[in-house]
C-alpha positions as CSV (number, residue, x, y, z in Angstrom):
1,X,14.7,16.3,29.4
2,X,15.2,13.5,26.8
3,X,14.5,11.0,29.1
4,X,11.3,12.4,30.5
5,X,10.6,13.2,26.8
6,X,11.0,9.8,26.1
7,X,8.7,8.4,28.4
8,X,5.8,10.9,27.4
9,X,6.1,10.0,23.9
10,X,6.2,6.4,24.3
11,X,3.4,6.5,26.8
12,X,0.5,9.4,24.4
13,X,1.2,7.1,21.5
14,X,0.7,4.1,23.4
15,X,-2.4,4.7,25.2
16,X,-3.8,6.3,22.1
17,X,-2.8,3.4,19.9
18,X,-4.8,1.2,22.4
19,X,-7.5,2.9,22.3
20,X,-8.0,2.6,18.6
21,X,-7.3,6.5,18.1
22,X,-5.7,6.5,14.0
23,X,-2.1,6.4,13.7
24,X,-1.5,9.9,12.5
25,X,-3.7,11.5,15.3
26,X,-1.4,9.4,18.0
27,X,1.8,10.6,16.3
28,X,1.0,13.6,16.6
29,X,-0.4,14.1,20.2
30,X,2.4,12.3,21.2
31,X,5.0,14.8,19.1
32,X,2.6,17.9,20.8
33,X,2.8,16.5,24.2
34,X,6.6,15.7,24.3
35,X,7.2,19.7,23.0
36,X,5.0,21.1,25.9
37,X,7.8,19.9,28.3
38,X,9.3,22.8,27.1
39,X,7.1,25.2,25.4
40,X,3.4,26.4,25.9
41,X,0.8,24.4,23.8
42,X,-0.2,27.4,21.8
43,X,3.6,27.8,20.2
44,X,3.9,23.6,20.2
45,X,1.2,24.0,17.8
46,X,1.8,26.5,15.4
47,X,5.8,25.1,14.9
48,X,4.2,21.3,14.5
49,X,1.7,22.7,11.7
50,X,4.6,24.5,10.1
51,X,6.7,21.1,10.1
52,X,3.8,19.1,8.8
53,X,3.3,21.0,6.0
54,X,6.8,22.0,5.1
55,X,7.6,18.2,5.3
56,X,4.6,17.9,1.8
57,X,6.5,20.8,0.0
58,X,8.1,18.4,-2.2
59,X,8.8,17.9,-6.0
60,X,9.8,14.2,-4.6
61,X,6.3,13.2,-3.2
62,X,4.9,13.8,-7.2
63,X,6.2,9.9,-7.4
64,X,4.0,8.3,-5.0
65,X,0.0,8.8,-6.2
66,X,1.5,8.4,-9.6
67,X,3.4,4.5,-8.6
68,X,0.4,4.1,-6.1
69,X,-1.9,4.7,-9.6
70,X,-0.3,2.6,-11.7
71,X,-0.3,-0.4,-9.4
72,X,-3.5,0.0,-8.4
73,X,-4.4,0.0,-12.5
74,X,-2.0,-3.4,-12.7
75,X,-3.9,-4.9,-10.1
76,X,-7.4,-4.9,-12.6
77,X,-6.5,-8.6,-13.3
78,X,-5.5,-10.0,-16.2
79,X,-1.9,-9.3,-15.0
80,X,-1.4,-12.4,-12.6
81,X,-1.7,-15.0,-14.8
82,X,0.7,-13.8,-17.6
83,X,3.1,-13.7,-15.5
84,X,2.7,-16.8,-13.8
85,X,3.0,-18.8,-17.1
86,X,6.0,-16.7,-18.2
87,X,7.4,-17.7,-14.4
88,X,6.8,-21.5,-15.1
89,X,8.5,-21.0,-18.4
90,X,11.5,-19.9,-17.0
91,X,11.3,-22.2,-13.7
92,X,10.0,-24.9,-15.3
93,X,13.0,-27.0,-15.0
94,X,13.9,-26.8,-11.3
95,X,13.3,-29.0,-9.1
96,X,10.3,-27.7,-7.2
97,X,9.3,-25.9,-10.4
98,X,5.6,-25.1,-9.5
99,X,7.0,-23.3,-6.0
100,X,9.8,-21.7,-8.0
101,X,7.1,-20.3,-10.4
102,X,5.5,-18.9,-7.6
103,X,8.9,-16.9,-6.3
104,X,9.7,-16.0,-9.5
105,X,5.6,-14.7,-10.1
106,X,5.7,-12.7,-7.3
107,X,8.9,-10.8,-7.9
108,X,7.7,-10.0,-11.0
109,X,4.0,-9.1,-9.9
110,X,5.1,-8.0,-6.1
111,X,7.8,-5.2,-8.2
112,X,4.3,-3.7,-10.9
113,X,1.9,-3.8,-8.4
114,X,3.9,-2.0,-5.9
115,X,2.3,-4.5,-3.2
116,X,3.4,-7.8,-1.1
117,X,-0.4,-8.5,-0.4
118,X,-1.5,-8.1,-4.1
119,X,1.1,-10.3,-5.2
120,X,0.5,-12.9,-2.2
121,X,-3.4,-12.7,-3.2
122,X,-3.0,-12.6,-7.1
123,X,-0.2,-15.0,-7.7
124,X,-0.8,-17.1,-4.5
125,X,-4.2,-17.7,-5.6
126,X,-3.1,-19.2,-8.7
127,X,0.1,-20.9,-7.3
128,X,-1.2,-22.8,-4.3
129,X,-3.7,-24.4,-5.1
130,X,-2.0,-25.7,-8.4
131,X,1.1,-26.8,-6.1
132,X,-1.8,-28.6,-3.8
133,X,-3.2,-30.2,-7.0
134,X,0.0,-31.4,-8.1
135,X,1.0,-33.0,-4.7
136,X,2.8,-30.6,-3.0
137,X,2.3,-29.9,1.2
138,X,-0.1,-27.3,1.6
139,X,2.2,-25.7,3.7
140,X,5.4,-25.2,1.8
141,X,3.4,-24.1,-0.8
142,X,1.7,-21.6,1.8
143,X,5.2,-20.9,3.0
144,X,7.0,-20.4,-0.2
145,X,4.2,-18.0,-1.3
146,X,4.7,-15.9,1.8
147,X,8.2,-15.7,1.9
148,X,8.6,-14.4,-1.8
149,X,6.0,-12.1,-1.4
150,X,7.8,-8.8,0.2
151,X,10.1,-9.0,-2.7
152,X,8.0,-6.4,-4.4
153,X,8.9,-4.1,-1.5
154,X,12.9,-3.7,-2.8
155,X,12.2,-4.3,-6.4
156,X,11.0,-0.9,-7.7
157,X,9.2,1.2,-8.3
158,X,8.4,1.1,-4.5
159,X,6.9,3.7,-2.1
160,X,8.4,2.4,0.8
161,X,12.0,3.9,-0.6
162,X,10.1,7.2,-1.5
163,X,9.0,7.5,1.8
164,X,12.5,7.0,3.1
165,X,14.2,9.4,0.8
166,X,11.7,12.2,1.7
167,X,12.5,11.3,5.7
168,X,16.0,10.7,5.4
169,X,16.3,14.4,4.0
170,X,16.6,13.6,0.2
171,X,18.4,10.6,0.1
172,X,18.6,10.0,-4.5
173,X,15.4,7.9,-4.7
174,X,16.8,6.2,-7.9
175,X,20.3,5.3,-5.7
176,X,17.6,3.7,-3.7
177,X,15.6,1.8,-6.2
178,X,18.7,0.7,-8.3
179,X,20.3,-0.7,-4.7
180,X,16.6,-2.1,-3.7
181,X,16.7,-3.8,-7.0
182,X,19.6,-5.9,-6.1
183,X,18.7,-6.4,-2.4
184,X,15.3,-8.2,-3.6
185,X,16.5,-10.1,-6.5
186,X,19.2,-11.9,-4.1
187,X,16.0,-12.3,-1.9
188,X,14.8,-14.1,-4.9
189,X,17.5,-15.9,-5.4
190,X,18.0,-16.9,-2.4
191,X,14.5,-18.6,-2.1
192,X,15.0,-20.2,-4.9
193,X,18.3,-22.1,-4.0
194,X,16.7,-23.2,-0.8
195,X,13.4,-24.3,-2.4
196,X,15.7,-26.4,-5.0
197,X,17.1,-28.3,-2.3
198,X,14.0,-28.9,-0.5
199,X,12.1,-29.9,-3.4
200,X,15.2,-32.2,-4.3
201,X,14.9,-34.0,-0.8
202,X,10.6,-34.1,-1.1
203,X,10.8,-35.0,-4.6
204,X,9.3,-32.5,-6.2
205,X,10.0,-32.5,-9.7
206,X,10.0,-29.8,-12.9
207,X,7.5,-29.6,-15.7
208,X,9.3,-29.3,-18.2
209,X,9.3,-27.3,-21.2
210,X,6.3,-26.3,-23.2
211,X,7.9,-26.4,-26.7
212,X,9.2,-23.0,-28.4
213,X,6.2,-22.8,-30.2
214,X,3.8,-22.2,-26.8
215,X,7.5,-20.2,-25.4
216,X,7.1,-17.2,-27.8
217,X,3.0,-17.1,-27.1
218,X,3.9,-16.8,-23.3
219,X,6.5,-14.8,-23.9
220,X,4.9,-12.6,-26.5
221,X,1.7,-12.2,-23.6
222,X,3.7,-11.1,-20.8
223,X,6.1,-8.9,-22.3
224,X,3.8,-5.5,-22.0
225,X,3.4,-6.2,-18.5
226,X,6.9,-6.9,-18.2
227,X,8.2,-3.9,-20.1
228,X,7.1,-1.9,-17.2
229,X,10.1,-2.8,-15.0
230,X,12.5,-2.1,-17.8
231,X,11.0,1.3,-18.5
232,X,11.3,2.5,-14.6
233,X,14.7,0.6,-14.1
234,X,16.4,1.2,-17.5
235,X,14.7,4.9,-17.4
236,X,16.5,5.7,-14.5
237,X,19.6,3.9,-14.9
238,X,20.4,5.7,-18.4
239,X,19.8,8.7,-17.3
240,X,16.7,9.3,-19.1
241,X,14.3,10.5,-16.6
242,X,14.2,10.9,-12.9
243,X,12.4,8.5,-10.5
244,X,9.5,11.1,-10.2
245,X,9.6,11.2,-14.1
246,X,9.4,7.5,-14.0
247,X,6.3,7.5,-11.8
248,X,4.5,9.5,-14.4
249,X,5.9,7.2,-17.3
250,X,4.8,4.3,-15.5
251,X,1.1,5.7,-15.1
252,X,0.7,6.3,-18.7
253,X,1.9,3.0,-19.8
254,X,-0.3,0.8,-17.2
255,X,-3.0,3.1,-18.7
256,X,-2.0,2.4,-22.1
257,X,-1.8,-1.4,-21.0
258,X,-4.9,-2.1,-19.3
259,X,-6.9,-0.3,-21.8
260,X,-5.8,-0.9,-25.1
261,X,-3.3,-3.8,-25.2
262,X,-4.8,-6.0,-22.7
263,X,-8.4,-4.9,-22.3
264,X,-8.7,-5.5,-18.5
265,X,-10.2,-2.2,-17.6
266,X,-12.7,0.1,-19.5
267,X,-13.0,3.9,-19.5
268,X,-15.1,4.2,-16.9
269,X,-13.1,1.9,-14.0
270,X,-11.0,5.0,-14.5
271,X,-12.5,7.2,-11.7
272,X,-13.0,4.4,-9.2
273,X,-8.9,3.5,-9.9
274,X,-8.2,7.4,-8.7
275,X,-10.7,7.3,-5.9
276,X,-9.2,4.2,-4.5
277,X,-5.5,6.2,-5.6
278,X,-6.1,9.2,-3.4
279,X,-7.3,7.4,-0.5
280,X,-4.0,5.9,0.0
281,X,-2.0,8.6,-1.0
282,X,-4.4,10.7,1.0
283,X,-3.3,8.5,4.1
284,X,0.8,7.8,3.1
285,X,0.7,12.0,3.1
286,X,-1.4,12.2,6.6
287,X,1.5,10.3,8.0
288,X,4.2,11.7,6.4
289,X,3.0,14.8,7.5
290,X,2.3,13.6,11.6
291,X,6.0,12.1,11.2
292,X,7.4,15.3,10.6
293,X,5.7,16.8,14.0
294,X,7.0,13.5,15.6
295,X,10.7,14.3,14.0
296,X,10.2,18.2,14.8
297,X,9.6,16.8,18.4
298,X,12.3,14.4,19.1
299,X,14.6,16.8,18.0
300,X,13.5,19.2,19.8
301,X,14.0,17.4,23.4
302,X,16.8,15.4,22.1
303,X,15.4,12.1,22.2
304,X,18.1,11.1,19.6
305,X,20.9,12.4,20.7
306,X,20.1,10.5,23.8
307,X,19.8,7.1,21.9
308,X,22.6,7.4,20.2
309,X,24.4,8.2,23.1
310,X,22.6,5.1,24.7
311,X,23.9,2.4,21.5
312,X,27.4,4.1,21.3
313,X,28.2,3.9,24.5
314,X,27.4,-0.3,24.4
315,X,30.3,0.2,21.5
316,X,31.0,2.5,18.8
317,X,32.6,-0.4,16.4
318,X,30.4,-0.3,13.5
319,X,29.6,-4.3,13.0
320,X,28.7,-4.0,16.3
321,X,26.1,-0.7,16.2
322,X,24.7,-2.3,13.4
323,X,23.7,-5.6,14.5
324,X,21.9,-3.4,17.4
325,X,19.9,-1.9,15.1
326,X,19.2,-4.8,12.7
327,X,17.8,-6.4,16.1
328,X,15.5,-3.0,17.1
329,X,14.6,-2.9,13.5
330,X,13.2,-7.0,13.2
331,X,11.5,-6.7,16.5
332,X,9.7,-3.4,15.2
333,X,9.0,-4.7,12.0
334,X,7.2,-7.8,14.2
335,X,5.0,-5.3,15.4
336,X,4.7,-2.1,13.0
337,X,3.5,-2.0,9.4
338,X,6.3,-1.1,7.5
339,X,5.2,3.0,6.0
340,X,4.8,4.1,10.1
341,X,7.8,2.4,11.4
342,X,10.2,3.5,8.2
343,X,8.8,7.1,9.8
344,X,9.3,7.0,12.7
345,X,12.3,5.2,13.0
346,X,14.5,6.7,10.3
347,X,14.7,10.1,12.4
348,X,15.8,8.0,15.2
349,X,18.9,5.4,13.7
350,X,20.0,7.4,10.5
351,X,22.0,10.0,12.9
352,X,23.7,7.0,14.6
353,X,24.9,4.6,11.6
354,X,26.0,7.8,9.6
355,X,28.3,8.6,13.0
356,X,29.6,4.9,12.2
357,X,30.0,5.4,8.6
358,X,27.8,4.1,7.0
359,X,26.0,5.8,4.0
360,X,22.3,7.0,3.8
361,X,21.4,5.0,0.5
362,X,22.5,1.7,2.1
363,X,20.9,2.5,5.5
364,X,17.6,3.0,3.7
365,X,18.5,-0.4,1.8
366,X,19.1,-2.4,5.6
367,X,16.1,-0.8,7.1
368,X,13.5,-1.7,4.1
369,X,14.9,-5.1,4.2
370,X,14.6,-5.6,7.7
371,X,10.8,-4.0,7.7
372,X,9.7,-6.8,4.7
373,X,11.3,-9.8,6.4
374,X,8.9,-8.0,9.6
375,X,6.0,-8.3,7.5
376,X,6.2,-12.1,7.5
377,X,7.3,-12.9,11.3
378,X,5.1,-13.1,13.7
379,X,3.0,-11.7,16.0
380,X,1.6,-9.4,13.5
381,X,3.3,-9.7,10.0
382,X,-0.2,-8.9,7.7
383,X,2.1,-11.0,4.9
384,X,2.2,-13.7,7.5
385,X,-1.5,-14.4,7.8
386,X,-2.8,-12.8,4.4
387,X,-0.6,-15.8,2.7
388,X,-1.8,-18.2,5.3
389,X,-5.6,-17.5,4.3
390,X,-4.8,-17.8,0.7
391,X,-3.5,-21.0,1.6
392,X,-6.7,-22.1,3.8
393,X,-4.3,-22.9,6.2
394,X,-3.4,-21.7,10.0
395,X,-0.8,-20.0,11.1
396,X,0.7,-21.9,13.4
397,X,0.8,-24.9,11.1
398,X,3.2,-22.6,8.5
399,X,5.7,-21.7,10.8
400,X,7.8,-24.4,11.3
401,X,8.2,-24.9,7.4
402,X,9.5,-21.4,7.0
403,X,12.0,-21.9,9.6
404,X,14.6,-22.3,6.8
405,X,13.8,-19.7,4.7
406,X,13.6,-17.2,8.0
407,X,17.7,-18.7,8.6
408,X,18.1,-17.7,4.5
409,X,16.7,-14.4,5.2
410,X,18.5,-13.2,8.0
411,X,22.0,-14.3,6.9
412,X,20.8,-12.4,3.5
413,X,20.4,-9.3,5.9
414,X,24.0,-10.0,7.5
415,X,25.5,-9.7,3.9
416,X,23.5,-6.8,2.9
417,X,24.7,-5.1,6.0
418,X,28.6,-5.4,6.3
419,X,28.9,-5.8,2.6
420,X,28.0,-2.6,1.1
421,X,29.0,-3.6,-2.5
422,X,26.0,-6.3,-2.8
423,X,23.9,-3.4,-2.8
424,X,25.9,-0.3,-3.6
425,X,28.3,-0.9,-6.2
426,X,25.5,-0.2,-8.8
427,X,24.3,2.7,-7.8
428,X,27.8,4.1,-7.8
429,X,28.5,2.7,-11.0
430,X,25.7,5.1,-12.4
431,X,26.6,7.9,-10.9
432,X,23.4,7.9,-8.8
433,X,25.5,8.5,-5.6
């Protein structure tokens, strides 16, 4: 039945998705269809409904309006440029400097706002055109922009782990983020060594320091903004509050931020920040929701079991299983945003590389890495062309110029795979695991 399951699944969802029919609504006809194999339509839908809503039953999901909120609240402006002035002042030195400001600004922006695009936008905006100014190509400025861009997806606070944790089965959200943490500053990193030597070899220079006196002003500006990542990581990492905790924390303190210390918002940009909150939580639930008929459904004709199965029997040696799935999971994340595929594809592989050993925190570390490098590889990586707009420049003429960093990112992936104490050994250390 798997097999013929299988095939119905794949083929509901795919003739829906063609059709334009929303994502949710062709998850779910696909889950009902698959069950009637075996059951009448009548009981297919009163067990999906009771799935859908059991999966929403959860203290855990109090995190993501309240992270979605507060970047949402970051992303009033005022934010961007803070940051990228504190960036320079730290980069300022490097060769490249003004492409390492614009790594370094959007790991810091990409990890408040909770968004690659907003960072691409807010920080690209700023970056590339000052890199153009200043004699840089117009496409490794583009390119450095979008690579550095998903590092906000592994540096919490981040949905994309919440959303995995709440799949996975209650995998510790904070193991997640402390582990994410690492994953994307050695992204960061990573970019940055790379840049250096390029810049070296184009002769693109530093520039300079500012002076101390113009250092504690830039400093002094960006610190509130900044003091958001050390109240959600330091929070949790003491032991002080829970990531859920941390969500609301975070909430008050943009609010606090944007109203009083900075003066970006007023009082009454307040409802249209929770209108614009609960439409995307309103459609990260829908989904979650539809995932959970879709997860009700595979288990139900043993579509997994028959994958796993399919993988294990190429080879059960675990360097080898996992180097399967890194491949499925970069040619999904080509194709998928990353919220849908993290839901419909953690129900799928988590079975399989726990039957190889291989923990549930680190899993959700490898697939969220492997989703965000997706997001900028093409066909359809949104990062990919939003960055190429914000750099006036097409797509085709970027690509060749990130061919080093895609080499970077993917040997990155290797070491986060089959070297779990990159990522993990933090975690464990606080007693998050």
């Amino acid at each position: 039945m798997a097999g013929q399951a299988s095939l119905i699944l794949l083929g509901v969802f795919g003739m829906l998705s063609i059709l334009g029919v929303p994502l949710a609504v062709a998850i779910v006809a696909a889950a009902l269809a698959a069950v009637m194999l075996a059951v009448p339509l009548d009981m297919a839908l009163f067990t999906a409904a009771q799935k859908m809503m059991a999966s929403l039953d959860s203290f855990s999901l109090l995190a993501v309006p309240f992270f979605i909120l507060s970047g949402v609240m970051m992303n009033s402006g005022g934010i961007a440029v803070r940051l990228v002035d504190f960036a320079k002042l730290i980069s300022g030195r490097v060769p490249g400097a003004l492409a390492q400001t614009n790594i370094a600004g959007n790991m810091l922006f990409g990890c408040i706002s909770g968004s690659a695009i907003a960072a691409s936008t807010s920080i690209g905006g700023v970056m590339v055109p000052m890199s153009r100014k200043e004699g840089y190509d117009n496409r490794f400025a583009a390119a450095i922009n979008i690579v550095s861009a998903p590092t906000g997806m592994l540096i919490p606070p981040t949905t994309a782990f919440i959303i995995y944790s709440l799949v996975s089965g209650g995998t510790s959200i904070s193991a997640l983020f402390i582990g994410g943490a690492v994953a994307g500053l050695l992204w960061g990193l990573g970019l940055m060594v790379v840049t250096a030597i390029i810049a070296r070899k184009r002769g693109y220079g530093h520039t300079g320091f500012p002076g101390w006196a113009a250092a504690r002003r830039i400093t002094w500006a960006a610190a509130p903004s900044l003091m958001l990542i050390v109240l959600v990581i330091g929070g949790i990492t003491c032991g002080i509050f829970t990531a859920v905790e941390a969500s609301g924390i975070a909430v008050l303190y943009t609010l606090l931020l944007a109203l009083v210390i900075h003066r970006t918002v007023r009082l009454r940009d307040v409802p249209r920040f929770l209108i614009e909150t609960t439409q995307i939580t309103g459609t990260i639930m829908l989904l979650l929701a539809a995932s959970a008929a879709l997860s009700f459904a595979m288990a139900f004709t043993g579509i997994p079991a028959a994958i796993s199965a399919l993988i294990l029997g190429v080879s059960d040696n675990p360097l080898v299983v996992m180097l399967i799935i890194n491949l499925i999971l970069l040619v999904v994340g080509c194709f998928m945003d990353i919220g849908p595929a993290i839901l419909i594809f953690t129900p799928i592989l988590l079975p399989i590389v726990q039957k190889v050993g291989y923990d549930p925190t680190h899993f959700g570390i490898i697939l969220v890495f492997n989703l965000a490098i997706g997001t900028i590889t093409p066909p359809v990586g949104t990062g990919l062309f939003v960055g190429a707009a914000v750099a006036q420049e097409r797509v085709e003429r970027i690509i060749p110029v990130l061919g080093p960093f895609y080499v970077l990112l993917f040997t990155l992936l290797l070491l986060v795979t089959y070297v779990p104490a990159l990522t993990m050994t933090l975690p464990r250390l606080f007693g998050l695991l």
